[in-house]
N, C-alpha and C positions, 0 to 999 in steps of 0.2 A: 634019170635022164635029164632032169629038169635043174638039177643042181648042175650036173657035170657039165650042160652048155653055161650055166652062167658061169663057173670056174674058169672056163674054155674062152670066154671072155672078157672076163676081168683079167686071163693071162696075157692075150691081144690088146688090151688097151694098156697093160703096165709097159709092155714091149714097144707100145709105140708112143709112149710118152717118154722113155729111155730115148727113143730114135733123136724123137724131138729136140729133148735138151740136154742131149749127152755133146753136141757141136758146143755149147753154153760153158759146158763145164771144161771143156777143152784149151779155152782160152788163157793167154798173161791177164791176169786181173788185178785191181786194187780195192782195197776196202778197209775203212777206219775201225777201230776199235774203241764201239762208239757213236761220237758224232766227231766229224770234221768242220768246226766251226768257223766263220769268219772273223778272221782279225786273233785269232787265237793257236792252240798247239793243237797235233794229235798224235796218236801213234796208228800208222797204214800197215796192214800185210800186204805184199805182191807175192800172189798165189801164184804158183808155177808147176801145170802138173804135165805129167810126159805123156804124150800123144802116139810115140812110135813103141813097137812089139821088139825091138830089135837094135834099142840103141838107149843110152841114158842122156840124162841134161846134166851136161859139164859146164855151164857156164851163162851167166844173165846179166845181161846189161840193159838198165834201164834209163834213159835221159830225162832230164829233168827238165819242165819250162823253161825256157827263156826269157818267155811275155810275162811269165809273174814270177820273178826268182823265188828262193825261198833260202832265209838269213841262216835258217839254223836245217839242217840234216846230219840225223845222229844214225848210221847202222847199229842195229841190235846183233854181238856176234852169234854165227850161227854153227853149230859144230859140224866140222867134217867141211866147210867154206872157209876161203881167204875173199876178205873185201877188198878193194882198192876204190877210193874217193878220188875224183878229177873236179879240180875246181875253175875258174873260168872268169876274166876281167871282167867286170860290169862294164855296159856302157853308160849306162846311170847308175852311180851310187845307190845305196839305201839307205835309210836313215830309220836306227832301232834304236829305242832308249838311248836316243840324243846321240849316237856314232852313227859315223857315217862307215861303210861297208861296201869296198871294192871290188871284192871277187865273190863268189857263191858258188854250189857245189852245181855242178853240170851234169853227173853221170856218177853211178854207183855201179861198180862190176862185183859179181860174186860167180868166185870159182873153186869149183870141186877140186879138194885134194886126193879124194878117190873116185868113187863109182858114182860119184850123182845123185840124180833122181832116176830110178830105176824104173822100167816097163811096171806101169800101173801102181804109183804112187805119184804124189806131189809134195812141193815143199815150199812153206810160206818163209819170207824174208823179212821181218818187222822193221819199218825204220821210222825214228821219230824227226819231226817236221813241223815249220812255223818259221816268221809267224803267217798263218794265211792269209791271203790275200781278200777285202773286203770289195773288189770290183767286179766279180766274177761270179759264176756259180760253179765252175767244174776245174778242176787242172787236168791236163792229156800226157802222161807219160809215155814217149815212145821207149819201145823193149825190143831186145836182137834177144834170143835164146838158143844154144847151143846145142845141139848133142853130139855124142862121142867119135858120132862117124862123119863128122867134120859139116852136117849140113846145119843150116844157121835159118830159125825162120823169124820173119822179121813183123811182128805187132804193131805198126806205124799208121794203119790209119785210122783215120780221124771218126768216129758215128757221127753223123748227119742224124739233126732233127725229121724226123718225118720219111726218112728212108729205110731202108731195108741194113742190116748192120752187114757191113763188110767182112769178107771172110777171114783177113787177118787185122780186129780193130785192136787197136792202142788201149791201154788202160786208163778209164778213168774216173777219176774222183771228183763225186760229188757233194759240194760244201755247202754246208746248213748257216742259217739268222745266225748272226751274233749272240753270245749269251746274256742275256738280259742283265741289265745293271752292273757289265765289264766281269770280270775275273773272280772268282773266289767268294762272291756276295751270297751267293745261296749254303756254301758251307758256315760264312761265319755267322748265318741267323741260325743255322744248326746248332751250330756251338753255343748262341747265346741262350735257345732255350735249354741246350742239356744242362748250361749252368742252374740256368732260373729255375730248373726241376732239381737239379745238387740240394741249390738253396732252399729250395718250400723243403724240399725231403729234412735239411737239416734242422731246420726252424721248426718241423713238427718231432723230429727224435727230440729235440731240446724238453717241448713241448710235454711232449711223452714222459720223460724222462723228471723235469719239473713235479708233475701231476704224480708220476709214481713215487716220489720221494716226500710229498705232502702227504699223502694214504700212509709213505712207511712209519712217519711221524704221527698221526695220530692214533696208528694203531698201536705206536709204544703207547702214548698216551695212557691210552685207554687200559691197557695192560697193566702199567704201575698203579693207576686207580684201582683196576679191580684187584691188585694184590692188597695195597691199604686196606680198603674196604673188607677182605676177606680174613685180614690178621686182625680189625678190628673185630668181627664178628666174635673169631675163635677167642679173643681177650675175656668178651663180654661172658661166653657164656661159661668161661673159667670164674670168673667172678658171682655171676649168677649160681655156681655152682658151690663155691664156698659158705653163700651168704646161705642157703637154705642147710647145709650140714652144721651151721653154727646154729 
């Protein structure tokens, strides 16, 4: 009896920890692969999974900042989807690696050329992006998402600090410190010690290698001595052995 109510209630709390954060899992969301750094690249999924019993997700459009454009958006293609990129006049230029840069991507649409995302699946959208923005902590992607039976629900608002999170909120991404000492610094000291470890490694084969060839040498040595030594032997007592039959 004494097991079966605790079974009976760890079934009751699985179920209502499903209640809980099955609205969570329902949502357009985004998330790096990774970190999302400042002033640097990532690569985001926008998770996208279908909500209704009776219809599939034909279509996602997700808008991009305005307030913090971004120079570079690459879609990852995804099978069974057509992208379409909308780009958009800057009202300020941007200035990447010395170009200035007049327009930037606005909006990314992906659409089903079949069935979708089908009742109780989801499907992630990877797209690479930068460079990020170092004034900010989050970007807000608003998302329109489609399904088959023409109703369209719309991800647009915004989470508030300190409130309660909106029943249809926006996607968004939030962006980590800069990577310490700019770009690529923490692999090229990777690199320099696996050199520096090449190098001890080779300088002790040498080593090695040296010290084994000094042994192979004296053991010849040693070898043609004791053959002398042992032909003198057999000489002597040929001789010794004459002198006493004479």
């Amino acid at each position: 009896m004494k097991a079966s109510r605790i079974a009976a209630a760890g079934a009751v709390a699985g179920v209502a920890v499903l209640a809980v954060s099955s609205p969570c899992f329902a949502h357009v969301s985004v998330q790096p692969e990774g970190e999302a750094a400042k002033g640097g690249y990532a690569v985001v999924g926008f998770k996208v999974p279908n909500e209704r019993d009776n219809a599939s997700t034909t279509k996602l459009e997700v808008t991009f900042p305005s307030d913090h454009p971004l120079s570079s958006v690459q879609p990852q293609p995804v099978e069974g989807w057509d992208i379409k990129i909308t780009k958009s006049r800057l009202a300020t230029p941007l200035e990447v690696h010395g170009k200035k840069i007049n327009e930037a991507v606005s909006k990314v649409t992906w659409t089903a050329k079949g069935d979708g995302i089908q009742p109780g699946f989801f499907q992630k959208f990877p797209v690479s992006v930068g460079t990020l923005p170092e004034d900010t902590d989050q970007l807000v992607f608003k998302a329109l998402q489609t399904y088959s039976n023409k109703e369209v629900v719309r991800w647009i608002e915004v989470p508030q600090e300190g409130q309660e999170e909106p029943e249809h909120p926006a996607p968004v991404l939030a962006l980590t410190a800069p990577a310490e000492d700019g770009h690529g610094h923490g692999a090229a000291a990777d690199d320099k010690a696996s050199d520096d470890a090449e190098k001890a490694s080779a300088e002790t084969t040498a080593a090695s290698d040296d010290d084994s060839g000094g042994t192979d040498t004296t053991a010849r040595v040693l070898g043609v001595v004791g053959i002398v030594v042992g032909a003198a032997g057999v000489a002597y007592g040929v001789l010794a052995g004459r002198r006493r039959t004479a």
